[in-house]
N, C-alpha and C positions, 0 to 999 in steps of 0.2 A: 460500556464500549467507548472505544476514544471516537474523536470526531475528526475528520478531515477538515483541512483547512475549506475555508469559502461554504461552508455547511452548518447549519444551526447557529449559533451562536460566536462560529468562528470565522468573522468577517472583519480582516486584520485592515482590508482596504479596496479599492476596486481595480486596484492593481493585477490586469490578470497573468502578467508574467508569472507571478505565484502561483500559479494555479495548475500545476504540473505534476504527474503522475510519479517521477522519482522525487520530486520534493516531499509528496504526501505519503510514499515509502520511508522515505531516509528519515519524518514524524514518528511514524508508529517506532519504526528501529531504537529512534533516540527513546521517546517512550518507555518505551521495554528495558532497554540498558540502564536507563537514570531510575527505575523503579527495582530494580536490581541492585544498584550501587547504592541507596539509602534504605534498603533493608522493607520499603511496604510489598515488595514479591523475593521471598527467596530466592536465593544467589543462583542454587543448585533446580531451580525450577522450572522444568521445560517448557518452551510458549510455542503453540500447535493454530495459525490463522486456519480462520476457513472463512468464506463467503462464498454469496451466488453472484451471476450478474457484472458487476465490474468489483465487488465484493471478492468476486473470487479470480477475479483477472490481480487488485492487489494481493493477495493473499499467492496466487504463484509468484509473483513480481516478488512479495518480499521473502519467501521460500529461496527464491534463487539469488537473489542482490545479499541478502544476509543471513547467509546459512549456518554462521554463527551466533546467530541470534534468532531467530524458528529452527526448529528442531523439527518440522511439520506445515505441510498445508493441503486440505483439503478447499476442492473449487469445484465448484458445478455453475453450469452455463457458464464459461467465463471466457469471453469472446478476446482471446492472447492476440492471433491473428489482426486484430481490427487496429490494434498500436502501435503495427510493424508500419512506420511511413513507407517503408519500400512498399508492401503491398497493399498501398491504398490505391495505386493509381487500376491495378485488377479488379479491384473492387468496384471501382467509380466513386471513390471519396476524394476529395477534396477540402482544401482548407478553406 
């Protein structure tokens, strides 16, 4: 499995502008397409994300942002809602 940035071993700095939900989509995307253009996953070979949790909040995320690149995603518990800033203030979140 690949890893998100600011997770395990991938702590580039403590810069947390980086630390954002389509940067760590727009990773996996890159991922998948440069592992397809150098031949270690075939060209022709469909890539299907799944996750739980916020697991599967990316895995919708990257379903929908690059549909040209998942052909699939499976998500359970994956709270979409919770990343809409419009509707944080219904919620009572705040930044």
């Amino acid at each position: 499995f690949a890893e998100a940035r600011y997770y395990g071993e991938s702590v580039p700095e403590h810069d947390m502008r980086w630390l954002r939900t389509e940067l760590i989509i727009a990773d996996y995307a890159n991922l998948v397409t440069q592992l397809k253009r150098t031949g270690e996953l075939a060209t022709e070979s469909p890539v299907v994300v799944f996750g739980g949790s916020y697991g599967g909040t990316l895995a919708t995320f990257l379903r929908l942002t690059y549909p040209d690149v998942f052909v699939g995603a499976l998500a359970a518990s994956a709270p979409i809602g919770y990343y809409d800033r419009q509707g944080w203030a219904q919620r009572n979140v705040t930044e």
